[in-house]
ZAMI-336847 format. One record per atom (N, C-alpha, C): residue number from 0; residue in three letters; atom name; x, y, z. Coordinates in steps of 0.2 Angstrom, whole numbers. Example, Ala and Ser with C-alpha at 12.3 -4.5 7.8 and 13.67 -1.06 7.14 Angstrom:
2
0, ALA, N, 66, -28, 39
0, ALA, CA, 62, -22, 39
0, ALA, C, 66, -16, 39
1, SER, N, 64, -11, 35
1, SER, CA, 68, -5, 36
1, SER, C, 64, 0, 39
% end
This chain:
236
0, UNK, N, 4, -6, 0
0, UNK, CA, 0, 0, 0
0, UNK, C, 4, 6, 0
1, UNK, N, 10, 6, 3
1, UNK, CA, 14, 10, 2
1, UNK, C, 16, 14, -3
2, UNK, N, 15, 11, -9
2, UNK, CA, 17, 15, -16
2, UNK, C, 10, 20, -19
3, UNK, N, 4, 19, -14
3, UNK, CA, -1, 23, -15
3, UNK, C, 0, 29, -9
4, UNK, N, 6, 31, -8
4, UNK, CA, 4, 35, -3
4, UNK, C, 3, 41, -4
5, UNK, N, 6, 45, -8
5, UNK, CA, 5, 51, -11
5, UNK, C, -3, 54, -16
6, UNK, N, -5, 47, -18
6, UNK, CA, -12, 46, -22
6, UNK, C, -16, 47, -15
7, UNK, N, -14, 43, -10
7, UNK, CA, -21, 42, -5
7, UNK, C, -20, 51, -1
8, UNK, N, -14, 54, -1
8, UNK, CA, -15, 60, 1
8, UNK, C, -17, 66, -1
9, UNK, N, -18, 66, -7
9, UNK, CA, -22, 68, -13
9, UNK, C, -30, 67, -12
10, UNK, N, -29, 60, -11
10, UNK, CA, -39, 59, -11
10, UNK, C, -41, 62, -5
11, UNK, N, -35, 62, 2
11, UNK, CA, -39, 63, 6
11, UNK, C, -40, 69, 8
12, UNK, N, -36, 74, 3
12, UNK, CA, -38, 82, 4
12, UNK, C, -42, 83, 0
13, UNK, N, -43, 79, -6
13, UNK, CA, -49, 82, -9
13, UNK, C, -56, 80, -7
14, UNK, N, -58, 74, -3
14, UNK, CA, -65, 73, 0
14, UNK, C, -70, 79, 4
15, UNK, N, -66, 80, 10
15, UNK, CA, -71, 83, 11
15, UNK, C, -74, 91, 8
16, UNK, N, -67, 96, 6
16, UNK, CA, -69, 101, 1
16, UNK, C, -75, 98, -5
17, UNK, N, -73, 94, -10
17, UNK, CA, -78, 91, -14
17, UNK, C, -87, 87, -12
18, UNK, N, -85, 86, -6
18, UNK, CA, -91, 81, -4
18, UNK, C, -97, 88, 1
19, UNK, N, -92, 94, 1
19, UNK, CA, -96, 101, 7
19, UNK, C, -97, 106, 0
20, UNK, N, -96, 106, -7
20, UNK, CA, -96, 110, -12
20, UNK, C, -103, 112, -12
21, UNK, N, -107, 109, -11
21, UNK, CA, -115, 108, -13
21, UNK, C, -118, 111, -8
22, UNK, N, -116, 112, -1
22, UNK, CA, -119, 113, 4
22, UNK, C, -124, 121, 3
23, UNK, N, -129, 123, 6
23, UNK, CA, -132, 129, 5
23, UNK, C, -130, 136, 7
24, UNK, N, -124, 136, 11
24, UNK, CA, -122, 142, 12
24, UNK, C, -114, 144, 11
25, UNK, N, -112, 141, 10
25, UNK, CA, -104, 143, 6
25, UNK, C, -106, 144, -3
26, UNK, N, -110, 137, -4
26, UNK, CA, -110, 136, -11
26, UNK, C, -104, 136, -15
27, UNK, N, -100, 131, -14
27, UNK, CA, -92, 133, -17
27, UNK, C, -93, 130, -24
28, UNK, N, -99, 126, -27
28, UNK, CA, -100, 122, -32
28, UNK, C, -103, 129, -37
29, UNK, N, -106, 134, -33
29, UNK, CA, -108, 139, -38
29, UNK, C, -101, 144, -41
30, UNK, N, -96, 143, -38
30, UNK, CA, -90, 146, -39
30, UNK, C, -85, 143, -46
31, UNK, N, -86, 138, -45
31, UNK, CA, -84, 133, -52
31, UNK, C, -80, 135, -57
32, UNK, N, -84, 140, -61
32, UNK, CA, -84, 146, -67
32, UNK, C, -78, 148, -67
33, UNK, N, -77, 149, -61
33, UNK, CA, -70, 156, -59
33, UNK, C, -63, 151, -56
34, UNK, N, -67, 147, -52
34, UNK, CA, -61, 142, -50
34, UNK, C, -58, 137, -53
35, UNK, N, -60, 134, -56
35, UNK, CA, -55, 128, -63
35, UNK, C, -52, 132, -67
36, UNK, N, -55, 138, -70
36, UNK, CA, -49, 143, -76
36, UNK, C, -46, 143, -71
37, UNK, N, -45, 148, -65
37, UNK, CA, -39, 149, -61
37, UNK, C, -35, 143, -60
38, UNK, N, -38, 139, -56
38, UNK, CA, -33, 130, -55
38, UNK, C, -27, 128, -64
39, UNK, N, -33, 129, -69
39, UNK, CA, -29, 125, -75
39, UNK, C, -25, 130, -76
40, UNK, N, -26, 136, -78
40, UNK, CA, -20, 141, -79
40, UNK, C, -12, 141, -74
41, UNK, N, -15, 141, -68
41, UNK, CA, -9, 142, -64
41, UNK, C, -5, 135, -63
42, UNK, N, -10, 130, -63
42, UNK, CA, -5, 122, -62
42, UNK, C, -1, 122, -69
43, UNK, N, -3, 124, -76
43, UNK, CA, 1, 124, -82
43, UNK, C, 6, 127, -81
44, UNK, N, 7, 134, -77
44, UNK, CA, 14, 137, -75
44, UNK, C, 17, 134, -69
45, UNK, N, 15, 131, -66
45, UNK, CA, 19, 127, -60
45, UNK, C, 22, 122, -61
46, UNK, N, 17, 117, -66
46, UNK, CA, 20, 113, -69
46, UNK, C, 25, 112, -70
47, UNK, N, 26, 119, -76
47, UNK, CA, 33, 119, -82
47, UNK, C, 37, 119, -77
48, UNK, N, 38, 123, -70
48, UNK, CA, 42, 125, -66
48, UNK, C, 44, 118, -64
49, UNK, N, 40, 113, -61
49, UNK, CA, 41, 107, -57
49, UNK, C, 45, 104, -61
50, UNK, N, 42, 103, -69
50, UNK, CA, 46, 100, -74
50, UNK, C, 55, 100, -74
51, UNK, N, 55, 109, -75
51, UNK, CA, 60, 111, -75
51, UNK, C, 67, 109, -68
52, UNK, N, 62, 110, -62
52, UNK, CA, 66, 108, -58
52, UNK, C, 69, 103, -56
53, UNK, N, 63, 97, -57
53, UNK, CA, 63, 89, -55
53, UNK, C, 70, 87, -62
54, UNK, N, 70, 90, -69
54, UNK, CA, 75, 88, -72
54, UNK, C, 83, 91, -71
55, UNK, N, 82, 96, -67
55, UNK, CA, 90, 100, -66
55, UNK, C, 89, 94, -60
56, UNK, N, 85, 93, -56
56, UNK, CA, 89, 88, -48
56, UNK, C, 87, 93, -44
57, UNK, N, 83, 100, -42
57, UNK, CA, 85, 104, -36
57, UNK, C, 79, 101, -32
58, UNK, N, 74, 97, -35
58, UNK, CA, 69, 90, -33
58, UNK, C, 67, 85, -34
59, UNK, N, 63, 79, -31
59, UNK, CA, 63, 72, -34
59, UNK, C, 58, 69, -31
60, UNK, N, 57, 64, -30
60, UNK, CA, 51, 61, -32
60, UNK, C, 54, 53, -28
61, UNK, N, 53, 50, -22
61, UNK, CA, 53, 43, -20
61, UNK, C, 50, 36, -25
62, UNK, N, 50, 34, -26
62, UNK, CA, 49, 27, -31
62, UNK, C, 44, 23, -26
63, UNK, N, 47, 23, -21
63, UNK, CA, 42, 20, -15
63, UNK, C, 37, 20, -16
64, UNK, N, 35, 28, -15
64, UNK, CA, 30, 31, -12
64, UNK, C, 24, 32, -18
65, UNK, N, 24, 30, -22
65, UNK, CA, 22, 31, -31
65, UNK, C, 17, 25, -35
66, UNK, N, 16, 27, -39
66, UNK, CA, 11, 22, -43
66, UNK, C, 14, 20, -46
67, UNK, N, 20, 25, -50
67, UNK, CA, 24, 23, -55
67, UNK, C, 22, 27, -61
68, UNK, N, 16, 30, -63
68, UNK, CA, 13, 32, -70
68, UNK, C, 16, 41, -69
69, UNK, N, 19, 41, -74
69, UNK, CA, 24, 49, -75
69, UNK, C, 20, 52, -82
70, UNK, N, 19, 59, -81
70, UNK, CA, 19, 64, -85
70, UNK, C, 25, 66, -88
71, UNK, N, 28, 66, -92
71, UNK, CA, 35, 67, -94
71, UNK, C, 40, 66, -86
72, UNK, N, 43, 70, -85
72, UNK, CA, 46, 69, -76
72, UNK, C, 44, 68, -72
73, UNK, N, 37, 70, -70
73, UNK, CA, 33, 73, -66
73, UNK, C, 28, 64, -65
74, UNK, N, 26, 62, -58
74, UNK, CA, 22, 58, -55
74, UNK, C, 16, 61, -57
75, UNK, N, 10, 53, -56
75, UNK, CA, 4, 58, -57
75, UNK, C, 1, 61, -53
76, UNK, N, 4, 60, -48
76, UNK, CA, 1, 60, -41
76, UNK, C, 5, 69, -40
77, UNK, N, 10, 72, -43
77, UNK, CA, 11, 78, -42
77, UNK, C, 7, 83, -46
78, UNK, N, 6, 78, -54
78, UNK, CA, 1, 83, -57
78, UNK, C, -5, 84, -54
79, UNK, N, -6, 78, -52
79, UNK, CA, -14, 81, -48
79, UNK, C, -14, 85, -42
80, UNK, N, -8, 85, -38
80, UNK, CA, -7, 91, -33
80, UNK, C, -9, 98, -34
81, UNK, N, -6, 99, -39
81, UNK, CA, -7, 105, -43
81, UNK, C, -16, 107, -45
82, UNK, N, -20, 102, -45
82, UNK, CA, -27, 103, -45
82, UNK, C, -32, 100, -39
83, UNK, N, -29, 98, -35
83, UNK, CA, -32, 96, -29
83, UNK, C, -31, 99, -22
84, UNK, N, -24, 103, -23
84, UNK, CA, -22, 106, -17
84, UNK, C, -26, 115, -17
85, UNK, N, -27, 117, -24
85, UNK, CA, -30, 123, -23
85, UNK, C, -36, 122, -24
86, UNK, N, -40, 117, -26
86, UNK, CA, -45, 115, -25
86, UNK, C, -47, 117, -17
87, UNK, N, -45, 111, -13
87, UNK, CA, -47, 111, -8
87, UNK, C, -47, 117, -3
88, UNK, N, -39, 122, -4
88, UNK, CA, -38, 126, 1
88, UNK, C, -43, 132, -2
89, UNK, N, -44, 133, -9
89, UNK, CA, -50, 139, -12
89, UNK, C, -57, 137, -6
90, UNK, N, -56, 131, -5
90, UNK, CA, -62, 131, -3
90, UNK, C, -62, 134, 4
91, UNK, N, -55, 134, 8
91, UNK, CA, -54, 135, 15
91, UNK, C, -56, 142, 14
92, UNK, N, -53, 146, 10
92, UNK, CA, -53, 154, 9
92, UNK, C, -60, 153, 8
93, UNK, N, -67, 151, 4
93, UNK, CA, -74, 153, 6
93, UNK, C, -77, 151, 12
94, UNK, N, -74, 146, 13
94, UNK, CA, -77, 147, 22
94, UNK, C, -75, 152, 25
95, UNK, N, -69, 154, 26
95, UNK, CA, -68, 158, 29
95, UNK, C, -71, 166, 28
96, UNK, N, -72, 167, 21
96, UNK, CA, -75, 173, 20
96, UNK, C, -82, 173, 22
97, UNK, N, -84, 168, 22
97, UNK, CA, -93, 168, 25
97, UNK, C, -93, 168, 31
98, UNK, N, -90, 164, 36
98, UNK, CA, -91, 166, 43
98, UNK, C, -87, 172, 45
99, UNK, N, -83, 172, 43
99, UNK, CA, -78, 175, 47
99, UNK, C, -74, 184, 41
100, UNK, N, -80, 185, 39
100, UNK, CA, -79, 193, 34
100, UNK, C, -76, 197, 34
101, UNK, N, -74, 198, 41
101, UNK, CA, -67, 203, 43
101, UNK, C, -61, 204, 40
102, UNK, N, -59, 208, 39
102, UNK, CA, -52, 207, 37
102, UNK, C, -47, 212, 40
103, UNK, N, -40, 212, 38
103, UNK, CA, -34, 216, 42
103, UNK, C, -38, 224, 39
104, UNK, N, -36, 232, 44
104, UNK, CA, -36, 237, 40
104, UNK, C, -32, 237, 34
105, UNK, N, -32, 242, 30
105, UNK, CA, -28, 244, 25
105, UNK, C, -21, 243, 28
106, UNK, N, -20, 248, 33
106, UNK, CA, -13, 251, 35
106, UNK, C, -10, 242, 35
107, UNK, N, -13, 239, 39
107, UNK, CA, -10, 231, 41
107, UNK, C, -8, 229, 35
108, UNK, N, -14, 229, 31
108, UNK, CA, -12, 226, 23
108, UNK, C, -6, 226, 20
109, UNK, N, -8, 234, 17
109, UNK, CA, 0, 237, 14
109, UNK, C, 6, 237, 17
110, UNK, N, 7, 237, 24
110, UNK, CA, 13, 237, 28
110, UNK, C, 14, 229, 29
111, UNK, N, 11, 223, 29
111, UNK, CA, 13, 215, 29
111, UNK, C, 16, 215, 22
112, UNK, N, 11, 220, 16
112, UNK, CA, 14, 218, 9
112, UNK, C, 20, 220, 7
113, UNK, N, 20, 227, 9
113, UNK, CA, 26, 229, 8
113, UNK, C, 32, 228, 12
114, UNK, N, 32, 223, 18
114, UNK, CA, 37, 221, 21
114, UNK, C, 39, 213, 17
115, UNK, N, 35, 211, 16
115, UNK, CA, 35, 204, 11
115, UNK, C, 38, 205, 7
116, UNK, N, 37, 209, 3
116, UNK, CA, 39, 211, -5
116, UNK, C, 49, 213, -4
117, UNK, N, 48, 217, 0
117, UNK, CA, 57, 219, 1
117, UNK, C, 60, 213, 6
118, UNK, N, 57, 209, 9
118, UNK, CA, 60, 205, 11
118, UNK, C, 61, 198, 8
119, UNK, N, 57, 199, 2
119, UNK, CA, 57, 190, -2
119, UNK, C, 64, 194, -6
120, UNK, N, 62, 199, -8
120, UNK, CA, 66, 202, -14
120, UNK, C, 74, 201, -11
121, UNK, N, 75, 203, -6
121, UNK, CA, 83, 204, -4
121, UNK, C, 85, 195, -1
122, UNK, N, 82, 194, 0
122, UNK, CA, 82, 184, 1
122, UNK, C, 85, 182, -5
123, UNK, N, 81, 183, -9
123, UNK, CA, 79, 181, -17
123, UNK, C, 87, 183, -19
124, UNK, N, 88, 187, -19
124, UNK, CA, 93, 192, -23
124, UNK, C, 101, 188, -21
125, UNK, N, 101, 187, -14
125, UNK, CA, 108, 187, -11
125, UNK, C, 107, 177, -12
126, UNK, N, 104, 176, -13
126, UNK, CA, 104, 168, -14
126, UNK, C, 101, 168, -22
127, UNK, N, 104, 171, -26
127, UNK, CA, 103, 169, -34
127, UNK, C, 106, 161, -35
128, UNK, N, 114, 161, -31
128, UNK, CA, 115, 153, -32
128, UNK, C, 113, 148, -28
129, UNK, N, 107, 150, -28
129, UNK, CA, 103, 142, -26
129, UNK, C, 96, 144, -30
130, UNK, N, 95, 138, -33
130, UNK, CA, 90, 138, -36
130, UNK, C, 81, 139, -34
131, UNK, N, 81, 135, -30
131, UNK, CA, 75, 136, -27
131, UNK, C, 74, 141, -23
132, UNK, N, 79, 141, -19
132, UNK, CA, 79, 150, -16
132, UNK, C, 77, 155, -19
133, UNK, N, 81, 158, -23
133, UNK, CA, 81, 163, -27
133, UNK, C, 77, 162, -33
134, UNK, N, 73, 157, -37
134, UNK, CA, 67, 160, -40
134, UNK, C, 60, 160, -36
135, UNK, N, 60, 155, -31
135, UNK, CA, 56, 157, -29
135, UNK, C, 52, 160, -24
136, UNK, N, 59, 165, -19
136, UNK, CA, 59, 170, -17
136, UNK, C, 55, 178, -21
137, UNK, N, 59, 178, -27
137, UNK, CA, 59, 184, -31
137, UNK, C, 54, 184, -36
138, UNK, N, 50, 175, -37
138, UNK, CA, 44, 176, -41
138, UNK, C, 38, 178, -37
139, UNK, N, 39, 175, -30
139, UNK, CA, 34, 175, -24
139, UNK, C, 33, 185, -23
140, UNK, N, 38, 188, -24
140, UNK, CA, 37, 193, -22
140, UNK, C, 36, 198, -28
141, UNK, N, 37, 194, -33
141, UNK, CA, 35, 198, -42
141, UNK, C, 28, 198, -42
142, UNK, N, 23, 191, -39
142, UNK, CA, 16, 190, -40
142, UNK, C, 15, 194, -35
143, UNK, N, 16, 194, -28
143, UNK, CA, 14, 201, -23
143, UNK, C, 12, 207, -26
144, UNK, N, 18, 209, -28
144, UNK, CA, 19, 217, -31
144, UNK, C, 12, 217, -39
145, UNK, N, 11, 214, -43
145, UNK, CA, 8, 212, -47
145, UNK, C, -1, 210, -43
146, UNK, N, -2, 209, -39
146, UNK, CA, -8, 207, -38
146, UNK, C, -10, 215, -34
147, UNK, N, -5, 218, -29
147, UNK, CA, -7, 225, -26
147, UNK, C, -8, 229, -31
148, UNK, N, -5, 230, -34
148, UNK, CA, -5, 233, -41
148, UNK, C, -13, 235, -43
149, UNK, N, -15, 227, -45
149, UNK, CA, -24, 226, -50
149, UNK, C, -27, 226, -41
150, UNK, N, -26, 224, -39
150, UNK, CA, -34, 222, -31
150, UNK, C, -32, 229, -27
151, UNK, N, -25, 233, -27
151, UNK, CA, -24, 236, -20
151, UNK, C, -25, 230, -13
152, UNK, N, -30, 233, -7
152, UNK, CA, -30, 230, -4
152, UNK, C, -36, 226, -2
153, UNK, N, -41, 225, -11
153, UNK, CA, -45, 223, -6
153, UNK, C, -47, 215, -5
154, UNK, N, -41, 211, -8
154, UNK, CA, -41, 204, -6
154, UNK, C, -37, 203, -2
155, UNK, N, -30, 208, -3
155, UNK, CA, -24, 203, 2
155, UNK, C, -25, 203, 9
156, UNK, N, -28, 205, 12
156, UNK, CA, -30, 205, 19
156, UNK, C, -33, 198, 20
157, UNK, N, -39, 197, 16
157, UNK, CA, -41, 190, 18
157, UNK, C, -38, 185, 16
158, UNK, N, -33, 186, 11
158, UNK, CA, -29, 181, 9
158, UNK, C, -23, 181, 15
159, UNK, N, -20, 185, 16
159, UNK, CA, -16, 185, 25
159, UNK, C, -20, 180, 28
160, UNK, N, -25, 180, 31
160, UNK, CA, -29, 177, 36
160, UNK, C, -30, 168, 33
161, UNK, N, -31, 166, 27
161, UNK, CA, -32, 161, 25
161, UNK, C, -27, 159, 23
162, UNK, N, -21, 161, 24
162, UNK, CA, -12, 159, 23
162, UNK, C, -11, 157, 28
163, UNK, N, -14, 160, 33
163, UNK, CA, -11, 158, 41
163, UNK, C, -15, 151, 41
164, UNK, N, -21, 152, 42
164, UNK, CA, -26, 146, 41
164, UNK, C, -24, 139, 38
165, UNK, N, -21, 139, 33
165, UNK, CA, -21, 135, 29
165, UNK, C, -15, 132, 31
166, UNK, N, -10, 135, 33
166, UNK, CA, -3, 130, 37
166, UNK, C, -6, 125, 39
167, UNK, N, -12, 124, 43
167, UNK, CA, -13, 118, 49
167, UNK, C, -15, 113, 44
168, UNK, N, -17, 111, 38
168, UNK, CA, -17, 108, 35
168, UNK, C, -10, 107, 31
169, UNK, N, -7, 112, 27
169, UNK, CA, 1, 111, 24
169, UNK, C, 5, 109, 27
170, UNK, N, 4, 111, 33
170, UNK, CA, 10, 106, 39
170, UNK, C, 9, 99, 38
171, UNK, N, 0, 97, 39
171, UNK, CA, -1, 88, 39
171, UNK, C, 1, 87, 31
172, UNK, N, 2, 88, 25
172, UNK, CA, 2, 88, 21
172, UNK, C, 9, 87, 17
173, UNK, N, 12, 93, 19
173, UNK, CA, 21, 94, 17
173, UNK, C, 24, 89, 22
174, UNK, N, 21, 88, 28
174, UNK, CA, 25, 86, 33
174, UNK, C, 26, 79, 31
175, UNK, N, 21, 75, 28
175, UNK, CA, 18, 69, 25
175, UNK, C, 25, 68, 18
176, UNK, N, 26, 71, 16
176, UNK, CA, 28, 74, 10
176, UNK, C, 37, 72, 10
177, UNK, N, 38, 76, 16
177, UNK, CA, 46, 76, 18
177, UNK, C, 47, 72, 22
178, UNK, N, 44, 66, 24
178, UNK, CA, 49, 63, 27
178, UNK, C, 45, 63, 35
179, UNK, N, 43, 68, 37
179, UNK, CA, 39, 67, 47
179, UNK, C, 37, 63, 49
180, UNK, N, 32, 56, 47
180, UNK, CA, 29, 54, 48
180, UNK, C, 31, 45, 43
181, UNK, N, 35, 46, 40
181, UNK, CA, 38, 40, 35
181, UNK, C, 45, 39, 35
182, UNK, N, 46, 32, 36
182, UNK, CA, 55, 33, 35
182, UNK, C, 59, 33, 31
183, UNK, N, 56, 37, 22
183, UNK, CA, 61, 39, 17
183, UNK, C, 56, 46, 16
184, UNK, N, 58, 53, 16
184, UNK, CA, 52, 56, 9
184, UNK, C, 50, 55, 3
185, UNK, N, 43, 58, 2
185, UNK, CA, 41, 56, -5
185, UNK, C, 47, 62, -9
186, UNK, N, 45, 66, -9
186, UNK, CA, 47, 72, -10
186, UNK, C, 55, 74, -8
187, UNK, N, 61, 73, -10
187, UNK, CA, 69, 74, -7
187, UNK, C, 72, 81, -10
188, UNK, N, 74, 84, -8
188, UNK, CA, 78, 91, -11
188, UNK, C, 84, 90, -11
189, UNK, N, 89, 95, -17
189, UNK, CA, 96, 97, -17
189, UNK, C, 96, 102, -11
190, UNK, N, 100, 103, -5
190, UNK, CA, 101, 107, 0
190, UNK, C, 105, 111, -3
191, UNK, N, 108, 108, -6
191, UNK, CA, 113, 117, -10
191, UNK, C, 109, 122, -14
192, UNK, N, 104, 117, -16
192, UNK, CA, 99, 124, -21
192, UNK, C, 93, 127, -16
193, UNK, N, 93, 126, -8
193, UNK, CA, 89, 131, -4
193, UNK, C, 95, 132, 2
194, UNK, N, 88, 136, 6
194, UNK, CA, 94, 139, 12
194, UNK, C, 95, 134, 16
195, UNK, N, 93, 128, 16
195, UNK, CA, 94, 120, 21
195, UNK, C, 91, 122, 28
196, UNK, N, 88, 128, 28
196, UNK, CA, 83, 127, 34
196, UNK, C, 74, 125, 34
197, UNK, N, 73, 122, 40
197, UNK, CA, 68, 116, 39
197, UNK, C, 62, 120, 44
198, UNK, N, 57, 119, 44
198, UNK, CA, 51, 117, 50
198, UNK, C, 48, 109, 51
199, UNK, N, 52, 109, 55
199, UNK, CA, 51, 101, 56
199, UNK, C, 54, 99, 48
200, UNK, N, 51, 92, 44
200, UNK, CA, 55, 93, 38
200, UNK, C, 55, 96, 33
201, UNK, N, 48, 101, 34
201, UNK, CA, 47, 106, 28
201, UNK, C, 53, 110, 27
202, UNK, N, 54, 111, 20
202, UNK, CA, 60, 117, 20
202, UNK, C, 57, 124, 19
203, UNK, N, 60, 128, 20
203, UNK, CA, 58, 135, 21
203, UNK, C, 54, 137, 16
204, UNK, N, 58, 136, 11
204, UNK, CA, 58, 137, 5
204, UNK, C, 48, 137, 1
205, UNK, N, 47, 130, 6
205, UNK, CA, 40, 127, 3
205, UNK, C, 33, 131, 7
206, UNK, N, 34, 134, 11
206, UNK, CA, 31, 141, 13
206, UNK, C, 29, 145, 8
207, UNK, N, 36, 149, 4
207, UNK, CA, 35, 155, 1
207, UNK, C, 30, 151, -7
208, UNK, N, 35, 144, -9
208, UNK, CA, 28, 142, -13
208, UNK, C, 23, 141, -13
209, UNK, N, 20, 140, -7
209, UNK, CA, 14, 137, -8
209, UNK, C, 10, 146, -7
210, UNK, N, 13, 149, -2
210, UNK, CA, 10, 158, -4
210, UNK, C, 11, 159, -10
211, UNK, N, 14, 157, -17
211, UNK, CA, 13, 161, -23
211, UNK, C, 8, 156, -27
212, UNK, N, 9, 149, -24
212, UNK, CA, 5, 143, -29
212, UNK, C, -3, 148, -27
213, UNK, N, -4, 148, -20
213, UNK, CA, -12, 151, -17
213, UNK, C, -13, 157, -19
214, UNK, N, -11, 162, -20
214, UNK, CA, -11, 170, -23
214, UNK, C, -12, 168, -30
215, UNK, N, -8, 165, -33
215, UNK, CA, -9, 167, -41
215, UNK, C, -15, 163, -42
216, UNK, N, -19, 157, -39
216, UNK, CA, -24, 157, -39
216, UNK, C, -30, 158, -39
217, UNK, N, -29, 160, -33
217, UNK, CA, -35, 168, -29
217, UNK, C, -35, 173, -33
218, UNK, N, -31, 175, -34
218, UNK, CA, -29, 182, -39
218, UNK, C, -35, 182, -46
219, UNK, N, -34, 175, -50
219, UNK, CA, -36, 172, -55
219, UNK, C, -42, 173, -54
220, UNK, N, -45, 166, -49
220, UNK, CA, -52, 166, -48
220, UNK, C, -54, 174, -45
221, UNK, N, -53, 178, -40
221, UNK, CA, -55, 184, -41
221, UNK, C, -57, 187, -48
222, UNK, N, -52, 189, -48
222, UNK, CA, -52, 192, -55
222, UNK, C, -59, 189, -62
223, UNK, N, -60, 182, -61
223, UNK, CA, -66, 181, -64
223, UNK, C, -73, 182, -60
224, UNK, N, -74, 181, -56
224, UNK, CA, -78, 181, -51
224, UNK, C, -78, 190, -52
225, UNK, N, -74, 194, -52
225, UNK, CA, -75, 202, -52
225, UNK, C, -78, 201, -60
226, UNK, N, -76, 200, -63
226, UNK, CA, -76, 202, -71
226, UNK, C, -85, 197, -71
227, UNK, N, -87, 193, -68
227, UNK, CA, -93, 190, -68
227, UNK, C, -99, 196, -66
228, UNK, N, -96, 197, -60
228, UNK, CA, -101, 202, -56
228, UNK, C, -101, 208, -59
229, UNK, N, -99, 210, -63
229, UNK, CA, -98, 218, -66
229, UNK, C, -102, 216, -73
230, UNK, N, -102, 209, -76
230, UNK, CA, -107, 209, -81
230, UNK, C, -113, 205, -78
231, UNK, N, -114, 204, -73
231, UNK, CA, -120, 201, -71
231, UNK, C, -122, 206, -63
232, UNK, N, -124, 211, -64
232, UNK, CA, -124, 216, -56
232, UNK, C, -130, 213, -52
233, UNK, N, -135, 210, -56
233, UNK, CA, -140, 206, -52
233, UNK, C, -139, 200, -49
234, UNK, N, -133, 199, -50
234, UNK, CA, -130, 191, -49
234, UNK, C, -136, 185, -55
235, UNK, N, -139, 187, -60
235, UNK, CA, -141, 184, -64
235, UNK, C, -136, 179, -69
% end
């Protein structure tokens, strides 16, 4: 059973988002329109990324842990991450937006972003020779600047709050991933191509990703869901 274990973590993030899509107050199945463009588009560029990666060596992939069935480099169990993990956590951010509305002031917003922004960037900069570091420090901070840009502040506030939110899942999930919880990782890194610091055995590194994999998401799906409601003001 072993060599399903990255498949069975996949399925089991995607249940319960999938099986609550229907329910009568979030209605995440009415969201659909807006969130599969964003999921397809943004997994297309992650992709190429992971592709690109997995073939330099600066990540890999367990044999164990696997079915065996590859997309060019890529397992199929990563491709589907790329559609089942923003699946599910989209789904967290509408939960959270229905119960819980609130979000950081302005001042708060701008002032996390803009400390984000110069601090992925100088990361990013001074570690160009390590791979993972350095693009994904200074891509992470290119999407930032980019999304403040079109929204200002009226997403990244809730998007703060559902980044936080969303660790307690990413932790079971990455942690799963790297090695916590099994005695080889599915998932193995070049330590020369990141900073070789760890949260438990997450690398640092997989933080700033999973903030640009969710952002450029959210961005997306906003972005239709706006361009929806501006041609449909009755929600017709």
């Amino acid at each position: 059973m072993e060599k399903y274990l990255y498949l069975i973590l996949n399925i089991a993030t995607l249940l319960f988002p999938l099986l609550w899509s229907f329910e009568s107050k979030v209605r995440y199945a009415k969201k659909w329109f807006a969130l599969f463009p964003a999921i397809f588009f943004t997994a297309a560029l992650y992709l190429a990324w992971d592709q690109w990666f997995t073939v330099m060596g600066v990540w890999g992939f367990n044999e164990k842990y696997l079915t065996g069935i590859y997309l060019g480099s890529l397992p199929l169990e990563e491709c589907l991450f790329f559609i089942i993990v923003p699946f599910s956590t989209i789904f967290i951010y509408e939960v959270l937006q229905f119960y819980f509305p609130q979000r950081p002031t302005v001042s708060i917003t701008k002032g996390i972003t803009l400390l984000l922004i110069g601090v992925l960037v100088v990361i990013g900069i001074l570690n160009l020779d390590k791979w993972y570091t350095g693009v994904n420090f200074t891509l992470v901070a290119l999407l930032l600047a980019i999304h403040y840009y079109f929204f200002r502040d009226k997403i990244l506030g809730r998007f703060y709050v559902f980044y936080l939110v969303h660790l307690i899942p990413f932790l079971l999930f990455n942690g799963t991933l790297t090695g916590a919880f099994t005695s080889e990782p599915v998932v193995f890194y070049d330590d020369a191509e990141n900073l070789g610091l760890r949260v438990f055995t997450i690398p640092i590194e997989d933080f700033i990703y999973s903030m640009g994999l969710m952002l450029m998401n959210i961005s997306i799906y906003e972005k239709i869901k706006q361009r929806k409601t501006i041609q449909s003001p009755l929600g017709l």
